[in-house]
Structures are given as structure tokens and as C-alpha cells.
C-alpha positions, 0 to 999 in steps of 0.5 A: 274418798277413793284412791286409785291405783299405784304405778306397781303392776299386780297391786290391788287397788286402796280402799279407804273408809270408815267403819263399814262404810268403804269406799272404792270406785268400783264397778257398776254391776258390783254396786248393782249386786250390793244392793239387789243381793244375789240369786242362784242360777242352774245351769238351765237358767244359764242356757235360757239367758244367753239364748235370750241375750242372743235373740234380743241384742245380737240380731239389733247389733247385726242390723247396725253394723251391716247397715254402717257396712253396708251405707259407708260402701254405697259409693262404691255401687254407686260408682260403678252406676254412673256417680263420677260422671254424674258429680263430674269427679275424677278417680283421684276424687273418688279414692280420696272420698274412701280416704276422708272418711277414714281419716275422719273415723280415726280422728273421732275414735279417742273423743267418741270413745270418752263420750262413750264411757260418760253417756249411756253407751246404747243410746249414744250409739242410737244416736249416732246411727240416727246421724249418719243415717241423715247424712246417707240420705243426703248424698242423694242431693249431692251434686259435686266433689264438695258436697260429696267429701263434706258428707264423707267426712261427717259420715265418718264422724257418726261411723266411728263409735259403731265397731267401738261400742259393739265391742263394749255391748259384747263384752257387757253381755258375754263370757271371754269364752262367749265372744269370739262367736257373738262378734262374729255374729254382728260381723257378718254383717260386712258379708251381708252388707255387700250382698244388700247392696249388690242385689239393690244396686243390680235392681235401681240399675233398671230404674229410670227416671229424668227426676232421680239417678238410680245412685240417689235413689239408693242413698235415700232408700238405706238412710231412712232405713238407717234412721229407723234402726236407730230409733230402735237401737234407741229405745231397745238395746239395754245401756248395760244389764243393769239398765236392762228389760231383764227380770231382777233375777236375770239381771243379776244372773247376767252380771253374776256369770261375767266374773269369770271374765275379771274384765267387770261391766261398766264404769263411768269414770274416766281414770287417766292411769288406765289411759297410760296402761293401755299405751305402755301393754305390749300387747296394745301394739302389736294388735294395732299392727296386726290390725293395720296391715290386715285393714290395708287389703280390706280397705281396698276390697270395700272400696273398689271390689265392684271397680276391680270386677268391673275392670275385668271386662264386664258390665255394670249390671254384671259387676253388681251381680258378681259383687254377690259371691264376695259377700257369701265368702265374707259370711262364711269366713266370719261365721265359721271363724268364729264360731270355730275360734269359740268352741277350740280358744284358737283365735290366733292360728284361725286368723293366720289360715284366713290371712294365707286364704285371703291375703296370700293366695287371694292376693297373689291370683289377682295381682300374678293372674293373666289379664284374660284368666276371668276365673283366676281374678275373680277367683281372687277377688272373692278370696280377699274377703276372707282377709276380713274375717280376721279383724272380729277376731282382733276385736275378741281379743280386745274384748276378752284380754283387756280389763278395766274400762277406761283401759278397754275404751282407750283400747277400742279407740286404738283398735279402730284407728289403726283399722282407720289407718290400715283403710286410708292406705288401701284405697290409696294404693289405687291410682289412675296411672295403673288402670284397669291392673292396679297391679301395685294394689294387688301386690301390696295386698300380699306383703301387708297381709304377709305382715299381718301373719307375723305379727299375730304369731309374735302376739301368740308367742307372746300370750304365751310367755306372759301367762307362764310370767303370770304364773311365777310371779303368783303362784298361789294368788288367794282371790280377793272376794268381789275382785272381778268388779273393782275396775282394775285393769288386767295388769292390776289383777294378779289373777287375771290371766290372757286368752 
């Protein structure tokens, strides 16, 4: 019989048995280690692992995530290459074809996360990196507005379970301490993504042919391409380190050195009152604020950034060409966000130094510079892909500060709706009448991301005063044995502490 938690903060869960056969619904990796015994590990052990976990599952993650990046902002490319005039949709249409996909993503995020947690998580992943990659080849026999948005929509529906199960890979693999740089990692994949995709769409732009537009030709070359990564995403990126190619000793070294997370591995039953604990956590909304206000500007960015250059004056070709120092901002913000964040525990105050870059100065150059100021509007264009690397951050502190793995998938659906939410309100932002300025776009760039900086100072403040709380309460926790796999949340487990 298992028993779950009772509605008092800090009370460990029942365990109920007989004799010495317990019975607790524990963690994956704890019933993995009480059957495969332990293993010690040197620190050199340590060292070769982590450098194996990062040359093996990070560069596969990194792959699909540029690619979700990378085949959700083709339209954006292929706009400017001639696809309005082509499907014969007006610019309403095109704004609204970013917001379906969005509203799609959002509506999965709960059912995909659920699906998540019952199926093995990298397969199911494969499986739906497979799926919109059909759906991206597709487009390229996309001939009208219906088509284009029925496509949309599924694409969001097959999107929506990337940034939430990279999430749960990264937290599988790596230590509270680890993440913020490993994030960051896959999370590049948004800067090289757009750097793909400027130099492909500057080089179809010289393709002609009376059979295919270059546009369509672009669509079914990152498809298949897709596909094929999902294959392999399929057949080679471990479930968990328990279903891993790992050597047995390494897997146990792998599970061994996440104890100090006490946010355990996996477990694949879904428990409602991790449901509910996650939506009464303070902490809950406020990253959901903070993560919507920061996805408004980067919603905006994505989907118009080749629109916006272009509406300074310049031509296809060129826009596609200046689309690329965008993409080199974004990855040298990610990287170096962090990776700094990783080596000084200081999420919060990076991710404000991103938002004032990006959302307040970027912002403020766009939407306040004269018209004919080229240097100055581009100038803010490439600064308002700084604005992104902030949201690997958020995702860190998913990561890092919620334990329990219902309470952790319901926090990534939650996470990733209000990412959804914040990207259907950019786009729409972007209006016919205020052609070619966007002036009111740009201004809603700089007081959404001025909220967005408040917020993450409350949520600092608030970490704060939660771990001194922490504190009081338990002052001399004695640790039970094997604590960190019995699938508490974070505010079940008296010594569990944010970071």
C-alpha cells in the first residue's frame, strides 16, 4: 500500500508495510539503486561522466531545439521571400499564423506534460520532433491561408513537448549547480537557429525555378532534416540514466551525484496533490509573470525581426543577411548567461542586466530612434535578442527549485504556457495600421520587459526570505536516509532549500 502526502508542509511522506517489506511510492533511481547496490566514485570518475553526458546528450538536445527554433521561424523568412504574395494572405493573416501556433502550444502544454510523465520521456520527445517535422515539409504545398493555419496549429501541437522535456533531460542528467550552463547550451540553439536560417534564406533567395518558390524549397529541406533528428533522438537519447547506455557503474554514479539536487529522477505516477502544490507555490507565479512579460518582446522578435529590418529600407537579400548578427547576440547572451550564472549562483541579477540590454535600451532605440538612424534601429534590433537569454535562466530555476516530479512536469506546463502566452501577445502587437514604425510594438517591448525586471527582483527577494523561513522552521533537520529519491515535492522535504 502506498500512502501519499498529508496537507502539512515539511511532513515526509507514510510508509506502510509489513516486516521488511516497505512500500513507498518512491523515486525510479531509488529502486534502480536498491537493486543494483552502490559504487563509489572519485572525483575523476565525476569529471569523465559529466564530460561524457555532455558530449552525448547536450549537442542531441542542442539539435532539437534549434531545429524547433529554427522550423517554427521559417515563416518568418519565408515572408520576406515572397510567401504573402504567393498564398495570397494579408498581414493580419500572417500575425495571426505566429498567434495559432502559440495558442495551440499553450493548449498541449498540460496533456503533453501528463504524457510525459506515463511514456518514456526521450522517445516520446523523438516521436513528436518526428511529427512537426512532417508537418514543416508540408508547408511546402501550402497554397492558401487554410492551409497555412491548419499547419500552424498542429505545428504547435508537436512543438509544445520540446522546451518542457529538455527540461526534465537536464534536470535527469545534472546537479542544481550543473544547469544553468547546460540550458544554456540547448538554448543556443534560438541564436544559431536564426543564423540557419538567415544564411539559407539569403542563399534559396538566388534559387529559381517555374516548379518550386525558394520559400518551399526551404520548408521541405529543414523537414526532412527534422525527421532525421528525431530518429535519432529516438534511438539515442537515454529515457533516464537508468535506461541509459551507460556502464552499471556509471549509471549509478549518474543517479548517486544528483542527491544533492532532492529533486530525484523520475517517477511515473501521477499524483494530483503535487498538482495542487504546484499551483498554490508563490514562486509559481511569479516566474510565470516574469516569464510572460519577457516572451512578449521575444515573441515579437521571432516572428518579425526579418520584417522589422526589412521595414527599415533594405532589400530581401539584405534583410536575410542582416538577420545574422541577431542570431550571434542571441548566442553570446545565452552562453555567456549561463555559464556566468553556473560558476557565481547569480540567475537573478544576470537576468535583470539582460532585460535592461535588451528590453530597455534595445527597446528604447527601436521605438524612440529617427526613422532614418539605420545604425540606431539595427542597433536595437540586435539588442532585443539579448531579452531571450534570460528565459533559460527561468527555466534553471524550474529546473533547480521544484522537486517532485508531477510538481516539476505541472511546473513546465505552466512554465511554457505562459512563454506561449507572452508570444501570442507579441505578435500581436504588430498591426497593418502602424506600418512600417510599429512604433506602439516597440513601446510595449520596453514596459513589458521593464515588468519583467521587477517581478525577478520580487522573486529574488522572495528566495531569500523563504530560505531564512526554511531556516527557523528547521533548524536542526536530522536527514532521513534515501530522503532525496522519495518523490516529495520541494515543500515536502524539510531540507530542501532554494537556489
Amino acid at each position: 500500500m502506498v500512502t501519499e502526502k498529508a496537507d502539512i508542509e515539511g511532513q515526509l511522506p507514510k510508509v506502510t508495510g509489513v516486516g521488511a517489506e516497505v512500500n513507498i511510492d518512491v523515486d525510479a533511481a531509488l529502486e534502480y539503486l536498491n537493486h543494483e547496490g552502490t559504487s563509489v566514485m572519485t572525483e575523476i570518475d565525476e569529471k569523465r561522466l559529466v564530460r561524457k553526458l555532455d558530449w552525448t546528450i547536450v549537442p542531441l538536445m542542442w539539435a532539437i531545439y534549434n531545429l524547433q527554433y529554427l522550423d517554427k521561424t521559417l515563416i518568418n523568412y519565408a515572408n520576406v521571400m515572397g510567401l504573402q504574395e504567393d498564398t495570397g494572405i494579408t498581414g493580419n493573416q500572417f500575425s495571426l499564423l505566429a498567434t495559432l501556433f502559440y495558442v495551440t502550444y499553450l493548449a498541449f502544454e498540460f496533456p503533453t506534460g501528463y504524457l510525459m510523465q506515463r511514456l518514456p520521456t526521450a522517445k516520446y520527445l523523438g516521436a513528436n520532433v518526428i511529427l512537426w517535422g512532417l508537418i514543416v515539409t508540408l508547408n511546402s504545398a501550402a497554397k492558401n491561408w487554410a492551409a497555412l493555419a491548419t499547419l500552424r496549429v498542429l505545428l504547435g501541437c508537436f512543438e509544445s513537448a520540446v522546451a518542457p522535456a529538455l527540461i526534465l533531460v537536464t534536470s535527469m542528467w545534472y546537479k542544481r549547480s550543473e544547469q544553468p550552463a547546460r540550458v544554456g547550451f540547448w538554448y543556443v540553439g534560438t541564436g544559431t537557429g536564426t543564423i540557419i536560417g538567415a544564411l539559407t534564406s539569403f542563399g534559396f533567395q538566388h534559387y529559381e525555378s517555374e516548379v518550386f518558390t525558394p520559400w518551399q524549397i526551404m520548408f521541405l529541406l529543414f523537414g526532412l532534416i527534422t525527421i532525421v533528428v528525431g530518429i535519432v533522438a529516438i534511438i539515442f537519447l537515454p529515457d533516464s540514466p537508468m535506461k541509459s547506455r551507460l556502464t552499471r557503474e556509471e549509471k549509478i554514479w549518474a543517479i548517486e551525484r544528483l542527491r544533492e539536487n532532492q529533486t530525484g529522477v523520475e517517477n511515473k505516477h501521477f499524483k494530483i496533490y503535487q498538482v495542487w502544490d504546484c499551483f498554490t507555490d508563490p514562486q509559481t507565479w511569479l516566474i510565470a509573470f516574469i516569464t510572460v512579460t519577457g516572451s512578449i518582446p521575444n515573441g515579437a522578435v521571432s516572428s518579425y525581426q526579418a520584417t522589422i529590418i526589412k521595414g527599415f529600407g533594405y532589400t530581401s537579400k539584405e534583410t536575410a543577411l542582416l538577420s545574422i548578427p541577431s542570431g550571434v547576440v542571441s548566442c553570446i547572451a545565452v552562453i555567456s548567461a549561463g555559464v556566468s550564472s553556473a560558476k557565481l549562483n547569480l540567475r537573478g541579477p544576470i537576468m535583470i542586466i539582460l532585460l535592461l540590454i535588451g528590453g530597455i535600451l534595445g527597446g528604447a532605440l527601436l521605438a524612440f530612434s529617427s526613422p532614418t538612424n539605420k545604425g540606431a534601429l539595427l542597433t536595437g534590433n540586435y539588442l532585443t535578442n539579448a531579452i531571450g537569454a534570460s528565459l533559460p535562466l527561468t527555466y534553471s530555476y524550474s529546473a533547480a527549485n521544484y522537486a517532485g516530479h508531477t510538481k516539476k512536469v505541472t511546473m513546465n506546463a505552466v512554465l511554457l504556457m505562459s512563454f506561449c502566452l507572452g508570444n501570442i501577445i507579441g505578435p500581436l502587437t504588430f498591426r497593418d495600421m502602424d506600418k512600417p514604425q510599429y512604433l506602439p510594438a516597440k513601446i510595449t517591448t520596453v514596459v513589458s520587459t521593464a515588468a519583467s525586471i521587477v517581478a525577478t527582483g520580487v522573486l529574488m527577494a522572495y528566495y531569500v526570505w523563504e530560505n531564512k523561513r526554511r531556516d527557523r522552521m528547521y533548524p536542526r533537520e536530522e536527514h532521513k536516509e534515501n530522503s532525496e529519491f522519495f518523490d516529495m515535492t520541494d515543500r515536502e522535504n524539510r531540507e530542501f532549500r532554494v537556489s
